[in-house]
C-alpha positions in Angstrom: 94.3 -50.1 -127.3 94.3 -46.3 -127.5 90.7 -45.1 -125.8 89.4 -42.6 -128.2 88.6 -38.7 -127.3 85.4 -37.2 -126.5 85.6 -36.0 -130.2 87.0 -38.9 -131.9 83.9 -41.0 -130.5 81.5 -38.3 -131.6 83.1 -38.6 -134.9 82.6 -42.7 -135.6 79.3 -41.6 -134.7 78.3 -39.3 -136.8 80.2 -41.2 -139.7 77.9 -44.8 -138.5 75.0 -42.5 -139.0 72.8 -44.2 -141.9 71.8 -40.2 -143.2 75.1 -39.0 -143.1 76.1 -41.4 -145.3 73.1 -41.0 -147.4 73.7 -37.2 -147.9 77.5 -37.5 -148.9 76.5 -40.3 -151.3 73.4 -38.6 -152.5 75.2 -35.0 -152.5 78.7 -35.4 -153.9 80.0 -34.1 -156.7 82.1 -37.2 -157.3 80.6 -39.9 -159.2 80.2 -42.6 -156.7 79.2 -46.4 -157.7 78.4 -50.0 -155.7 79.4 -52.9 -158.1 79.6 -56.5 -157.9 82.7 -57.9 -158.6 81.3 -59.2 -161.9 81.1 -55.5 -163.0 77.1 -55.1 -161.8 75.7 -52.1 -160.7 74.1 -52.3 -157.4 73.8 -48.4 -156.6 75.0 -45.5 -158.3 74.7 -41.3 -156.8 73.1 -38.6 -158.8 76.7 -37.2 -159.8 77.6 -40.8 -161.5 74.4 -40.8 -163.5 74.6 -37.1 -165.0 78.1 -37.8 -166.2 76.8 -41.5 -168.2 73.0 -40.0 -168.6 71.2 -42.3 -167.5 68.4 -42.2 -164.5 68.8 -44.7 -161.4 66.1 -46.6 -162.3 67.9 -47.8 -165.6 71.2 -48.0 -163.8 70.6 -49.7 -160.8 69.9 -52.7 -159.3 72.1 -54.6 -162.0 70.3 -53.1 -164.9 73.3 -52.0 -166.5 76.9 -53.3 -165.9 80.4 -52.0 -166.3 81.3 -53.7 -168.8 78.6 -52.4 -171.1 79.6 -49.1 -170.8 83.2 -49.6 -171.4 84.4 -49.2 -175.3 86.3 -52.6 -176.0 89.7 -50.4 -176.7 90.4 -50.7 -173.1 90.4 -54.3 -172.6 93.9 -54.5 -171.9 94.1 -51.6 -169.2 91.0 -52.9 -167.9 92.7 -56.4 -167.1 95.6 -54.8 -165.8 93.5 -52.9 -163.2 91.2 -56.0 -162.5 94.1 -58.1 -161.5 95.9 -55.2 -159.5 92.0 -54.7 -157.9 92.3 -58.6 -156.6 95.9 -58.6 -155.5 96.1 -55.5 -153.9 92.3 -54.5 -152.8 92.2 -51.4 -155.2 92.6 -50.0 -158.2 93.1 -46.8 -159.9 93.8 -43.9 -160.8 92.9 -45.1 -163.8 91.4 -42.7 -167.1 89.2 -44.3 -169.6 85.8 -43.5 -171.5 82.4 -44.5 -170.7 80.0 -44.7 -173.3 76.7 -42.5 -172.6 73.0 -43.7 -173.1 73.7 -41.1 -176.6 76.3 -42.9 -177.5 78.3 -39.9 -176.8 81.7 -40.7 -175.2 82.6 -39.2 -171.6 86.1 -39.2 -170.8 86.8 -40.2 -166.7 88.9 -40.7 -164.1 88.5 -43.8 -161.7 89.7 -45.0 -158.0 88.2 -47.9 -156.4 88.7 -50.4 -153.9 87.1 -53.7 -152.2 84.6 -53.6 -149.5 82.7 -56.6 -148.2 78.9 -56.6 -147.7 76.8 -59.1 -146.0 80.0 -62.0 -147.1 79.7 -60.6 -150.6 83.4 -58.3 -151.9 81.9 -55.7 -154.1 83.3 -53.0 -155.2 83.4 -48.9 -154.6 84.6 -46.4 -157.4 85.1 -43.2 -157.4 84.2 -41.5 -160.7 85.3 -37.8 -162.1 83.6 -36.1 -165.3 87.2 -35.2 -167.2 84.9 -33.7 -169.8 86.2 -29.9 -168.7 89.9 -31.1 -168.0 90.1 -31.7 -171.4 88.3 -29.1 -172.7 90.7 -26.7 -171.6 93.3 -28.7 -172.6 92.2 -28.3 -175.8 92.0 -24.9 -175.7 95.5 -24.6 -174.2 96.7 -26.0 -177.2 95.1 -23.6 -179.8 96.1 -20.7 -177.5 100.0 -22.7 -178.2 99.4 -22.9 -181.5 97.7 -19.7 -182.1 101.0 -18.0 -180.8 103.1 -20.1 -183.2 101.0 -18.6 -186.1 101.1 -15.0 -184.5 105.0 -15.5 -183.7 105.8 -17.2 -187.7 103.2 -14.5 -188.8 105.6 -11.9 -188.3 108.3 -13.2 -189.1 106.7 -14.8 -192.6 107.9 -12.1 -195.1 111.3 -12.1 -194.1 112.2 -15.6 -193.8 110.7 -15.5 -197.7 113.6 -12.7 -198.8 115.9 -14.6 -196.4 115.4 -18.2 -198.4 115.4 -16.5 -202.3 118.4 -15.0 -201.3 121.0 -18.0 -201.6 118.3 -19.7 -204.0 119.8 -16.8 -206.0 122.9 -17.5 -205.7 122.8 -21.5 -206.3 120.7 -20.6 -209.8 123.8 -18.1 -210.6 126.2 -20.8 -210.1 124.0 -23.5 -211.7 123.8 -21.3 -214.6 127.8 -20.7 -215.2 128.7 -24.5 -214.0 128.1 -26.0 -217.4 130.5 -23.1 -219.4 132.6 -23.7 -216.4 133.0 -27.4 -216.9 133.2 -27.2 -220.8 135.9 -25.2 -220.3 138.2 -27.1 -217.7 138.0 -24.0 -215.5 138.7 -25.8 -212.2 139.0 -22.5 -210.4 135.3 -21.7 -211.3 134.3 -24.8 -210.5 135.0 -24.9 -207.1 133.8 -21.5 -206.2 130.4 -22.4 -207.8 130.2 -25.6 -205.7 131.8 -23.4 -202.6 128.9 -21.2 -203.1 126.3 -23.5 -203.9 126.9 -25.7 -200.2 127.3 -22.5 -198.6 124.2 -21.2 -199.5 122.4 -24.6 -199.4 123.6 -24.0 -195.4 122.6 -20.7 -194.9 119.1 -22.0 -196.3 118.9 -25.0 -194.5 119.8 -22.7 -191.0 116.2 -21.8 -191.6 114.4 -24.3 -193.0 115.6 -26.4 -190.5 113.6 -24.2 -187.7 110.5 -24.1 -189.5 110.7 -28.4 -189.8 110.8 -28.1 -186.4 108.1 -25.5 -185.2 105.5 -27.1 -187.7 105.3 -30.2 -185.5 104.9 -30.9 -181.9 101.9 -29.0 -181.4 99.7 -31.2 -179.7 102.3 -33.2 -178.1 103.6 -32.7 -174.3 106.0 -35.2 -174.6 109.4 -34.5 -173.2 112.7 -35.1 -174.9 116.3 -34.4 -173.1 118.0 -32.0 -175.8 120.7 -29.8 -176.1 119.8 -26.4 -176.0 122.3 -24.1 -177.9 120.8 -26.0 -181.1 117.3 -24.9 -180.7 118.7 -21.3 -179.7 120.9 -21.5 -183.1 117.8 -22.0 -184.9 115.4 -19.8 -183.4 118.1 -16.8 -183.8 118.3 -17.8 -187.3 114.3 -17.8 -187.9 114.7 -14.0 -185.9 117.5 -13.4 -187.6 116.1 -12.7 -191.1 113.6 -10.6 -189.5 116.3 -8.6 -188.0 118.5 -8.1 -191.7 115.4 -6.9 -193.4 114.5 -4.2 -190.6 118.0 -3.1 -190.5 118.5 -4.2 -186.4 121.6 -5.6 -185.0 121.0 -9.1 -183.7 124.0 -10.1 -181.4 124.3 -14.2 -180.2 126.2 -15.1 -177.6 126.1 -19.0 -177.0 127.9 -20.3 -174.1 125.7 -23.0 -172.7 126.4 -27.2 -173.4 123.5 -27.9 -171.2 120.5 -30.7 -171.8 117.4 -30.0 -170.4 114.1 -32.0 -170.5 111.3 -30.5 -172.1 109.9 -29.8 -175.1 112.0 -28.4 -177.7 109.4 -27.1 -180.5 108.0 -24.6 -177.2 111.2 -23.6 -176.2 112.0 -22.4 -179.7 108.8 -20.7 -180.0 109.1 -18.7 -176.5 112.4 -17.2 -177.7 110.6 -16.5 -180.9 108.1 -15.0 -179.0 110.4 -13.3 -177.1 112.7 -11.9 -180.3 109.2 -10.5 -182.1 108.3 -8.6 -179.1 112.0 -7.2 -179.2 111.9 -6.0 -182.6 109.0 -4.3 -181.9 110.5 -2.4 -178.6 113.5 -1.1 -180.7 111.1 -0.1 -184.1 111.0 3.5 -183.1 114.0 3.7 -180.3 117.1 5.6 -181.3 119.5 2.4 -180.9 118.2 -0.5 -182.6 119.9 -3.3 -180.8 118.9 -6.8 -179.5 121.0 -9.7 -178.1 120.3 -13.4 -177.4 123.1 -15.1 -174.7 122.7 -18.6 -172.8 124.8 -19.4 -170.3 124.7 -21.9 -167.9 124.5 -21.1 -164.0 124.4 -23.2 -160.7 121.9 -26.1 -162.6 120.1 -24.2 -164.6 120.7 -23.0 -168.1 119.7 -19.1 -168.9 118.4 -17.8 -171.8 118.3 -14.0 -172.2 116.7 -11.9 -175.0 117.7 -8.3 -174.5 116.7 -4.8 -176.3 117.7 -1.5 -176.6 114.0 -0.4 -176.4 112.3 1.7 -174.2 111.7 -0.7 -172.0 108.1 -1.2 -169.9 106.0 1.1 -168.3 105.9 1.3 -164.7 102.1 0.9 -165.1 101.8 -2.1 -167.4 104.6 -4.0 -164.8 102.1 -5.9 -162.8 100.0 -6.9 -166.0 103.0 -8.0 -168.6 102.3 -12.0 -168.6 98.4 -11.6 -167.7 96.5 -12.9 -170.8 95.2 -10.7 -173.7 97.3 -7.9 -172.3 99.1 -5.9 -174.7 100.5 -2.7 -175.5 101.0 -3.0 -179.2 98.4 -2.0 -181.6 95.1 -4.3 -182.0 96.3 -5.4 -185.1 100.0 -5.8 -184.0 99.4 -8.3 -181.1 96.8 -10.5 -179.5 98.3 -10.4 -175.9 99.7 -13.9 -175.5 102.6 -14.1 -176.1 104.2 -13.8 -172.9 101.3 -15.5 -171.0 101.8 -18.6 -173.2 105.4 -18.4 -172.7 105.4 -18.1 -169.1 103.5 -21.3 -169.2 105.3 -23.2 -171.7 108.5 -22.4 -169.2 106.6 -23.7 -166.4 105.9 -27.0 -167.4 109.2 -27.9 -168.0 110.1 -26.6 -164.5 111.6 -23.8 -165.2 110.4 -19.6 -165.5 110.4 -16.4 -167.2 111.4 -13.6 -166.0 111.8 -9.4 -166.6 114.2 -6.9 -165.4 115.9 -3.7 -166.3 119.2 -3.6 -166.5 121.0 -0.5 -167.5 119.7 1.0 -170.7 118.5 -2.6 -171.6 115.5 -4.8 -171.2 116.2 -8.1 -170.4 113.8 -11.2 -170.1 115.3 -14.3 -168.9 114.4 -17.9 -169.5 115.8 -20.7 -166.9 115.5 -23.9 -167.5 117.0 -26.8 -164.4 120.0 -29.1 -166.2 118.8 -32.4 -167.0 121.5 -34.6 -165.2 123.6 -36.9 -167.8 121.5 -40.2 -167.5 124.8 -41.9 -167.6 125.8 -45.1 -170.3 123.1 -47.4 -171.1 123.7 -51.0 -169.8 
């Protein structure tokens, strides 16, 4: 056996001592409970009984047990971690509700394992209040979908001309078909169905886009998709924007990567990206912006470029901070490039700025998803 250090000894010590372990129980910010192993509660710290609401003399001493507290939607999660607490010792991390002496419900997160006292096994959890966590997840996701509006916002008027223009032309041809047919013209009749399923496509381009960015805004899940698609469709969205202003809009798609992510976010960063573009080439002599993807060394890039005046030497440091912005108050809320920064991030990528030449570029890189190979 290793002898311990002057320190380590000093250490078990202080750890044995019956007020040390007092304090950290009584003081902690965790939740901390004692339970029998049929769920009752022996001993819980202040921290546990501020996140249910009750006071220690309701709570302890097996006045209340686990299992009364528990909504019966977790049964099933709850017997999975009972039977991984007696094979293995421990259980967790697990996230359920409790339900307060309101009848409010507290959303948690629990770790636990076995200890033995006196013969008896009980049981030791650790308890966290999620109740902020999720709170600013929730507001993470209006700030998302607050940016969606803003980005669509702008964009609104256009798409509207964009659509009623080949609506147009389909109720021109489905006005002249029936003379067209009466009269055997067979030339006429295939430029009006020509014309009808090319405009149907150049409406369905964008309508396409819109299906897709009004959904998905709660959701984190992750899909692996092909990503010249969703740049087709976002450029297409941008793209009536860009007619109806009189800017050139140049795509250059040379990417046939998959990444994982989430494809409704990815469209809206470029959208995103593309407003705050037209709005750096309004007033610049050359109205130009560009969209390329190309894929390099794993990753996939995704570059919006303008022909605008690019950004201020003393705005640099401040361009994805939140609620920064130097449009007008009514012309942008400042979150744009803060929500898309973030958006990048959690699919493991980024977004970046640079200058290049007359040009401003910003650049989105997203890591390859690796072919997942044929399903057995």
């Amino acid at each position: 056996m290793v002898p311990r250090s002057s320190e380590d000894s000093q250490y078990a010590a202080l750890l044995a001592q019956e007020h040390f372990a007092r304090a950290f129980f009584e003081e902690s910010s965790v939740g901390l409970n004692l339970c029998r192993m049929d769920g009752r509660w022996l001993e819980n710290n202040p921290a546990f009984l501020a996140i249910i609401g009750y006071a220690a003399d309701e709570a302890d001493d097996g006045k209340l047990n686990y299992w009364q507290l528990t909504p019966r939607k977790y049964d099933v999660q709850e017997a999975e971690q009972l039977e991984r607490l007696r094979t293995t010792g421990r259980y967790g991390p697990y996230e359920k509700e409790f339900i307060r002496k309101d009848g409010s419900l507290v959303p948690v997160r629990l770790n636990g394992f076995v200890v033995e006292v006196g013969g008896e096994k009980m049981i030791w959890s650790f308890i966290e209040d999620l109740s902020s966590e999720r709170a600013l997840e929730t507001e993470r996701v209006k700030a998302i979908h607050g940016s969606k509006l803003a980005a669509l916002g702008e964009l609104a008027a256009s798409i509207a001309h964009e659509i009623n223009n080949p609506l147009t032309v389909i109720s021109a041809f489905a006005h002249t078909l029936p003379d067209s047919i009466a009269d055997g013209d067979e030339a006429l009749i295939t430029e009006a169905i020509v014309g009808i399923q090319r405009a149907v496509e150049r409406a369905g381009a964008i309508t396409s886009g819109l299906r897709r960015l009004s959904r998905g805004t709660t959701s984190a899940a992750f899909e692996r998709f092909e990503l010249r698609g969703l740049v087709e469709e976002a450029v297409a969205l941008a793209g009536a924007r860009a007619r109806s202003a009189g800017l050139s809009l140049e795509l250059d798609l040379r990417t046939s990567a998959r990444v994982m992510g989430n494809g409704v976010q990815i469209q809206q960063v470029i959208l995103n990206l593309l407003n705050n573009g037209f709005d750096a080439v309004r007033r610049a002599p050359i109205k130009q912006l560009a969209v390329r993807a190309v894929d390099v060394d794993g990753f996939a890039l995704v570059c919006v470029e303008d022909s605008g005046p690019g950004v201020a030497p003393e705005h640099r440091e401040r361009l994805f901070d939140r609620f920064f912005t130097t449009k007008e108050p009514d012309e942008g809320t400042g979150l744009g490039l803060a929500i898309s920064r973030d958006l990048v991030a959690s699919m493991g990528g980024t977004l970046t700025w640079e200058r290049v030449g007359d040009r401003t570029r910003f650049v989105v890189a997203l890591p390859c998803a690796p072919d997942p190979g044929p399903t057995p």
